[in-house]
N, C-alpha and C positions, 0 to 999 in steps of 0.2 A: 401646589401652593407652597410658598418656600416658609421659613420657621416663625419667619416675621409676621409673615400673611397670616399662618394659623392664629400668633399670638395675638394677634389685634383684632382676628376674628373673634377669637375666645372673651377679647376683654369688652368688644362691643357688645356680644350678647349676652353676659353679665349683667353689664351696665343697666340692659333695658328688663331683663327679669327681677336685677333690683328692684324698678322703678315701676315696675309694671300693678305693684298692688296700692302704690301713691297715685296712679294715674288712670286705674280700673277698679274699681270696688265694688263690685259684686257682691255678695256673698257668696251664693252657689257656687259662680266660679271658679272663686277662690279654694272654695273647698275642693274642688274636683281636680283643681292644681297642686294643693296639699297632696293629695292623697298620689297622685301620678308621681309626685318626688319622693315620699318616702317609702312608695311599693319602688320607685327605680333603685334605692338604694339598695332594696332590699334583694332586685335582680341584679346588681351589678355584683354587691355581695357573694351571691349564688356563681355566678359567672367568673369569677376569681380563680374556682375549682374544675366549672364545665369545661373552660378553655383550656386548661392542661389533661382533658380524657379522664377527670375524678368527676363521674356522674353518681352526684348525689341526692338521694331523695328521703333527705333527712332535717333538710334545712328547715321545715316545719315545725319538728320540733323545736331547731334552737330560736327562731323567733317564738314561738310558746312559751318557752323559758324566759325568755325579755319581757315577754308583756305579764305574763303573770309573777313573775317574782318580782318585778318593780309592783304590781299593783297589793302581792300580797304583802310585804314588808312595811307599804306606804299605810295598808287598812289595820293591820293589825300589829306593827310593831311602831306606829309614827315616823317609820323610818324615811326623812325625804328622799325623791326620785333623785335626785344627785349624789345620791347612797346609794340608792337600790337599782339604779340601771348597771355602776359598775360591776357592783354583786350581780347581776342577772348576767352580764358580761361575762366572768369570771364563772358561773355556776354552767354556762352554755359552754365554754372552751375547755371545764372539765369535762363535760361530758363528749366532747369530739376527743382529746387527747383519749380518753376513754373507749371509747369506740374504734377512732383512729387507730392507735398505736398495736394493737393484737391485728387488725385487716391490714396495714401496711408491712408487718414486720413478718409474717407469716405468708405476704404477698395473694389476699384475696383481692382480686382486681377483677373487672371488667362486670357481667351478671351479675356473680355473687355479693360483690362491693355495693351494689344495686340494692341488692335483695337488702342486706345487713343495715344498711341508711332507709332502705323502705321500713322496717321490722322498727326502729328508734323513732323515725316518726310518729307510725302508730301506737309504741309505746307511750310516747308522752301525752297523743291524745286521751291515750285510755286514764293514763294515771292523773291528768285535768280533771277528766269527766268523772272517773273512782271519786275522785275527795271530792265532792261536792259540795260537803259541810265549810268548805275552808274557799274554793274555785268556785262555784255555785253550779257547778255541772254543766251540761247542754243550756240550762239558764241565761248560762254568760255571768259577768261577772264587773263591778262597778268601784272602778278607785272613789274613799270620799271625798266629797267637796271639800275643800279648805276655805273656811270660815273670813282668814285674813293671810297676807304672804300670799299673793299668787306667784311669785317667783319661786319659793323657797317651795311649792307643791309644785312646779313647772303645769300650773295651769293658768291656762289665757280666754279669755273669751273673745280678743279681737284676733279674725281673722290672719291679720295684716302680719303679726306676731308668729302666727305659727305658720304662713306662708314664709318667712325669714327663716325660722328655725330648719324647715323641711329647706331651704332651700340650700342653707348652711351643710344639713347633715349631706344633702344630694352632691354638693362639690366634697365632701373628704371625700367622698367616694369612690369620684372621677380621678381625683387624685392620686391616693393610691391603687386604683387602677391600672395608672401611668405608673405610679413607682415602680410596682411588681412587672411592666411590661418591659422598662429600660434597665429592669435592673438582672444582676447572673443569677440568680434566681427561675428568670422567665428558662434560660437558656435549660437550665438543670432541669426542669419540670418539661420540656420537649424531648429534650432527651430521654428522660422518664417515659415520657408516652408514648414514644418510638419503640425504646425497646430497653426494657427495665434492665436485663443482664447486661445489654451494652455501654447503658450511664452506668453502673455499677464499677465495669471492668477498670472506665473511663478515671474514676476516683468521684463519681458523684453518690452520696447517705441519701441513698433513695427513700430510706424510712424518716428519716431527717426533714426534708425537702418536701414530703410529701405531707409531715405532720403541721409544720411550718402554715402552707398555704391555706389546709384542711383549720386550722387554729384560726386563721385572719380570718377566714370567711364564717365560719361558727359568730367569733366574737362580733363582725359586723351586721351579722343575720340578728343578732341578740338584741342591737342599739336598734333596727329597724322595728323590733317588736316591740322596744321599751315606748322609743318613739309614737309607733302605731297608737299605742294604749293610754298613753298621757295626753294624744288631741283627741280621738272618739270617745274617750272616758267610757268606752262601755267595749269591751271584749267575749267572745265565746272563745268553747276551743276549737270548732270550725273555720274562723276567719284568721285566726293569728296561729292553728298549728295544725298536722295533720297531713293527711298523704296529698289530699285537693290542695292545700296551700303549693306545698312542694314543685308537684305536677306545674300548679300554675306559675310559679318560678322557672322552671324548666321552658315549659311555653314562649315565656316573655322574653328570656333570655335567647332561645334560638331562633324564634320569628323576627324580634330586633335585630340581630346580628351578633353572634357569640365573639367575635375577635375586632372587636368594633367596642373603646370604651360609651361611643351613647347607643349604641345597639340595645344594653337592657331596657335604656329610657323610652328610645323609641318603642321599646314590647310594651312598656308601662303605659304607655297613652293608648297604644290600641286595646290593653284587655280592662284598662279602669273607663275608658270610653266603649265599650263592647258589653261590659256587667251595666252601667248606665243607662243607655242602649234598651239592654233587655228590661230590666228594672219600669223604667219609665211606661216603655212599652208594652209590657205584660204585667207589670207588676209581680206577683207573689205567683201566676200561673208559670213565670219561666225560672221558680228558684232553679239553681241543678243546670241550666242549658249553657251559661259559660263554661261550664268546663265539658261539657258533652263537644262545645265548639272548639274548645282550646286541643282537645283529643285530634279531632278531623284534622284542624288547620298543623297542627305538629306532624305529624302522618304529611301531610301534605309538603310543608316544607321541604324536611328531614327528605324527601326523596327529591322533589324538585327545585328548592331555593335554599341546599344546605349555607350557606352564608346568610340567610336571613337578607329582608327587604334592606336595611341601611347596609350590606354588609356588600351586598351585589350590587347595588346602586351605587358606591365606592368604586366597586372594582371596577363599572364601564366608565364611572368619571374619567378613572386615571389614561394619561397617556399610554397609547400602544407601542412597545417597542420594535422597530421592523426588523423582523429578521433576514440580515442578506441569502440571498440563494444561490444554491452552487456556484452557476455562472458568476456573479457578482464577487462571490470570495475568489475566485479563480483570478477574478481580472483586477482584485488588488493585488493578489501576490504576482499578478505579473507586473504589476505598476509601480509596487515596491519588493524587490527582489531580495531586499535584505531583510525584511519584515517576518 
């Protein structure tokens, strides 16, 4: 498909997911489309890092950090979420520079880099669940109602509203996505993955380049939890932080397709329709079985469909290039002798 074709693809189905909650009103539905764009952001976020070989399984935390410091600033200091999402923004990307900058610059990669973003996650669960007094612990925990100003508390009761908002936050996403894909950046972060002393020698700030990405992705994991928190209006620290959040990030992102920008979305519809799914299904008997499922089907991929379903479904779309064979290269260089 040439540049035009993508773009007028991209502006058609726009157009119809605008219009799709003026022309379909559901409620359920709606919500089940909310929530599939702002967990996709939340995997695209994630995928920002996985695609350049930074496996992180910390990202848990910094959505924790978004929905709870928007929700605790908003409960106890009146502080509005148009305050307090930046600040949760800001509070999350210190804590990656924090983290980041000793595992980059001392070169912990590969497991141990694992291990270190695993240990921050459940960090921040534990320290959720610790303050209970302030978090409300395993409890969960409830921004208040705003009396009058549902803007100025960013809460909405219609649907419709925060189908646009989740739909708004799902396109930066995709966006910068594309940024960091077309831009020297991407090239510096492959290089990095290849072989760090060889970007090094090259003139690429491996610690640099890699704090850079590590940063975007923190602060965008942050706005998916601010987000998260201000349409459910009710958060634990199991659903918005922790090692299962993470993990399920990790899922979504490689069964959609890791180098693919709607491959997270595509992971998003299969695991918020698969938690549904079971929900419905079993109710309260299958709490715990998405991620027992998300475990198998990763294991699965990761060895048979490493590009994920949109990612491999790509690749046999595209045109096959043929390769001439010997004979045939033989019998141009004799048909053009000067060639």
């Amino acid at each position: 498909m040439t540049g035009q074709g993508r773009l007028a693809a991209w502006g058609v189905g726009l157009a119809a997911l605008v219009a799709l909650p003026f022309v379909y009103r559901d409620p359920y539905h709606l919500h089940i489309l909310v929530l599939i764009l702002i967990w996709s952001f939340a995997y695209t976020s994630w995928s920002m890092m996985g695609r350049f070989g930074l496996v992180s399984l910390g990202h848990g935390g910094f959505m924790g950090i978004g929905a709870y410091v928007t929700a605790l600033l908003w409960n106890h200091l009146g502080l509005t979420p148009w305050i307090g999402i930046p600040v949760s923004m800001v509070a999350a990307g210190a804590l990656a520079l924090i983290v980041g900058y000793p595992c980059f610059r001392f070169r912990i990669t590969g497991h141990y880099f694992v291990l270190v973003t695993l240990a921050l996650s459940g960090i921040v669960l534990q320290v959720i669940t610790a303050t209970r007094d302030y978090t409300g612990g395993s409890l969960g925990y409830t921004p208040n109602r705003a009396s009058s100003n549902k803007l100025l508390a960013l809460q909405f009761d219609d649907k419709t509203i925060w189908y646009l908002i989740a739909l708004g936050v799902w396109l930066f996403g995709i966006v910068v996505w594309h940024w960091v894909d077309r831009s020297m950046a991407r090239y510096a972060l492959e290089a990095i993955s290849e072989d760090e002393d060889a970007a090094a020698a090259a003139g690429v700030d491996v610690t640099a380049e890699k704090l850079k990405i590590t940063l975007l992705s923190a602060l965008m994991t942050a706005l998916a939890g601010a987000i998260y928190c201000q349409y459910q209006m009710f958060i634990t620290p199991d659903t918005v932080s922790g090692i299962a959040v993470s993990l399920q990030m990790v899922f979504a992102a490689i069964v959609g397709g890791l180098f693919v920008s709607l491959g997270p979305t595509f992971g998003a519809i299969i695991t918020i329709l698969l938690a549904e799914t079971l929900r419905i299904g079993f109710g309260t008997k299958a709490v715990g079985w998405d991620n027992l499922v998300y475990g198998v089907l990763l294991v699965l991929f990761i060895i048979f469909l490493p590009k994920g379903i949109l990612g491999s479904l790509l690749d046999r779309l595209k045109p096959q290039r043929k390769v001439p064979r010997a004979h045939e290269q033989e019998a141009v260089q004799i048909a053009r002798p000067g060639a």
